[in-house]
Every structure is written in structure tokens, then in C-alpha cells.
C-alpha positions, 0 to 999 in steps of 0.5 A: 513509481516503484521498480518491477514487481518481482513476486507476490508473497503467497496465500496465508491466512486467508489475506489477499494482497494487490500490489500496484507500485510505488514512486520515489528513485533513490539517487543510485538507482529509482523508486518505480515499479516496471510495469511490464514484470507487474502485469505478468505477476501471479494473482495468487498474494497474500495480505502479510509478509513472514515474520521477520527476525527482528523482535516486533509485538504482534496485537491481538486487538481488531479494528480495521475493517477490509473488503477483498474483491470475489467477482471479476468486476466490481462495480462502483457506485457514487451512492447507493443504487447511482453507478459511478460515471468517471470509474464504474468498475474496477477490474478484478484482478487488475491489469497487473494480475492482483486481487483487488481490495478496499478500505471499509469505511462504512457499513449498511445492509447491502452496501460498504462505503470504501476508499479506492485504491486509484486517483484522484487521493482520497476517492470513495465509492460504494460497493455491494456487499455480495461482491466482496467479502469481509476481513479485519486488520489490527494495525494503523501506519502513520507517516511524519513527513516533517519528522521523517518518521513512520510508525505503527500502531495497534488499534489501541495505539500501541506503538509496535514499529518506529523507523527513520525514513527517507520522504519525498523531496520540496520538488516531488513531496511525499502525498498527504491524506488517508491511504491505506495499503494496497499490496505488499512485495516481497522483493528478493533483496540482493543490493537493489534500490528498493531493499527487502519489501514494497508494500503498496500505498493507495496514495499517488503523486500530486506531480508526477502522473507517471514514472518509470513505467508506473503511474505515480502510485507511492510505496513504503520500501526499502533501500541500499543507501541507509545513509540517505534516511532521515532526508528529504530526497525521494520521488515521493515514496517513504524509504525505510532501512531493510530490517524497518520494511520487513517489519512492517510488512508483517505488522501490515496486512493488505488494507491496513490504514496509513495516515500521511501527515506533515 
């Protein structure tokens, strides 16, 4: 649920981003991605923002292993060898012109078991080797929700970034579980309700199965009422203060985890 996609950062490093939306409305304004400006966006994306002005640690650990999508169709199997029947394939790129990615989760010979960006939260599938290629990021992002708190970390935990943000409200709560980061945005920020960044969550509403155009996917944004931070007042996505997003789209690549915990 998150406002439409205005543009897809540009090829560096070697890192492809997808972006899907993310959810939350800010009381001025809504947290939803328009999903007809998504559909005409570029597939050409990278996985990580500029460099911001703000003093950020960049880690040379590696950790975190991602799979980017090389073929048009990426078929999805339950296990090894027995195609998915509810979601065989994904479409790659996706509807909305983005690179599909995956959270590597295990590795064998000829297949990756991996997390899926779509519903329902947490689905894992297997996929071929010779259909993705095969990256690392150095970071992990955890959110508290009842802390109203997100953080990332090194793959040593080192703790690169800490910001105060604004999370879903008792009647459309922030999701639970393991994400991962699924596109990043970068939204041009001239006053609008979602600030500097929107960087994609692989996680969807428990409520709201659509909103705003979008499909109740959440986001990590920005926003223009930094005095709403440290609330629980969103449609379920985790605003942070434009500074705190663009930091973190840095320190975030496409695939990076995001552990959402209470």
C-alpha cells in the first residue's frame, strides 16, 4: 500500500531491485503505492540507493545470500522436482516492470530453497539454480514494533543505523515475521506523504488485502509529518524520518532481511 512508484533507482553494482508497494496513509495524506505509475515503471533498477550525506558505517562483512531472477518465467516448486499447483511461476519481471528477487534460504546442487515475495507471509518455494544468479548483501533490518524502533545491523551485528518510526495502528497492525526487502524507490521528495525512499517489504497486511490501487504489500518509507514518529498510526507500513530512509536505502540492498518482531 504505498503511493505510485515514481522511479526505479539505476543499474549499480551489479544489484537488481523489484519494487512492489508498500501500505500504510499517513493521516495528510496514504501509504499506497498507484499502481497504474508502478506498471509503466522501468525494469532497468538497482539493488542500493546513493550514498546519503549523513554519516552511515558501510560493512565489508558478507552474509546474506540473494537470488535475481535471468529468465522471463521462474518456476516454483514445493519441493525439488513437484511444481508449485497455487503459484508455479513467477513472472519475471512482474507486472509492474521489476526484476524479480529471492531470499536464499538453502543451497543444494541444482536447487535454492527461498522466500517469495507474495501471500501468503513467510511462503517458501524452491527454484532452479540455472534461473537465477547468485549475490550476497551485508546487512539485516529489524523492526520493534512495540519499541517503535528499526535497526540495521552488520552480518556481525554491528549496529549501522537506529531510527524512531511511526508502525501500524491496533486496527491495521504492522505484520509480523520474516521479510526481506523486496524494491527500493526513490521518490524524488518534494513534501509528499511518503518522504525521501520507499524501500519494499516482502511482507502483506493480515487485513487489508488491498488499498490505494496496491495489494496490501508494506514498505519502510519516509514521511512529511515527522511528528507523527514514535506512534502507532499507519495502515501498517514503518515510517521513518527522510534522513533515517535515506540511510537505509543505502545500507539495504534489494534481498537484504528484515525480521519484524513485537
Amino acid at each position: 500500500m504505498s503511493p505510485m512508484l515514481k522511479r526505479i533507482l539505476p543499474v549499480a553494482a551489479g544489484l537488481v531491485l523489484l519494487v512492489t508497494a508498500g501500505l500504510i496513509a499517513l493521516n495528510s495524506g496514504g501509504d499506497s503505492t498507484d499502481a497504474q505509475t508502478r506498471r509503466t515503471t522501468s525494469s532497468s533498477s538497482t539493488s542500493k540507493a546513493s550514498a546519503p550525506t549523513t554519516t552511515t558505517t558501510e560493512p565489508t562483512t558478507p552474509g546474506f545470500a540473494v537470488a535475481d531472477a535471468v529468465v522471463p518465467n521462474v518456476i516454483l516448486y514445493s519441493e525439488p522436482d513437484v511444481v508449485d499447483e497455487e503459484l508455479p511461476w513467477l513472472a519475471n519481471p512482474t507486472h509492474e516492470g521489476l526484476a524479480v528477487v529471492f531470499q536464499v534460504l538453502e543451497e543444494r546442487s541444482e536447487y535454492l530453497k527461498v522466500r517469495v515475495s507474495a501471500r501468503p507471509n513467510g511462503l517458501v518455494a524452491w527454484v532452479k539454480r540455472d534461473q537465477v544468479s547468485i549475490r550476497e548483501v551485508p546487512n539485516r533490518i529489524l523492526v520493534e514494533v512495540g519499541a517503535r524502533r528499526v535497526t540495521v545491523l552488520s552480518g556481525d551485528d554491528e549496529v549501522l543505523l537506529q531510527e524512531t518510526a511511526a508502525v501500524g495502528s491496533d486496527r491495521t497492525p504492522t505484520p509480523l515475521g520474516h521479510f526481506f526487502v523486496d524494491g527500493i524507490v526513490d521518490l524524488d521528495y518534494k513534501g509528499g506523504a511518503y518522504g525521501a525512499y520507499q524501500v519494499s517489504v516482502s511482507g502483506f497486511s493480515d487485513v487489508l488485502t488491498s488499498f490505494g490501487g496496491g495489494n496490501g504489500q508494506i514498505a519502510l518509507h519516509g514521511t512529511n509529518r515527522p511528528d507523527l514518529l514514535g506512534q502507532n498510526i499507519s495502515n501498517g507500513c514503518v515510517r521513518l524520518s527522510n534522513e533515517g530512509i535515506t540511510a537505509l536505502a543505502w545500507l539495504a540492498p534489494t534481498g537484504t532481511p528484515v525480521e519484524i518482531v513485537a
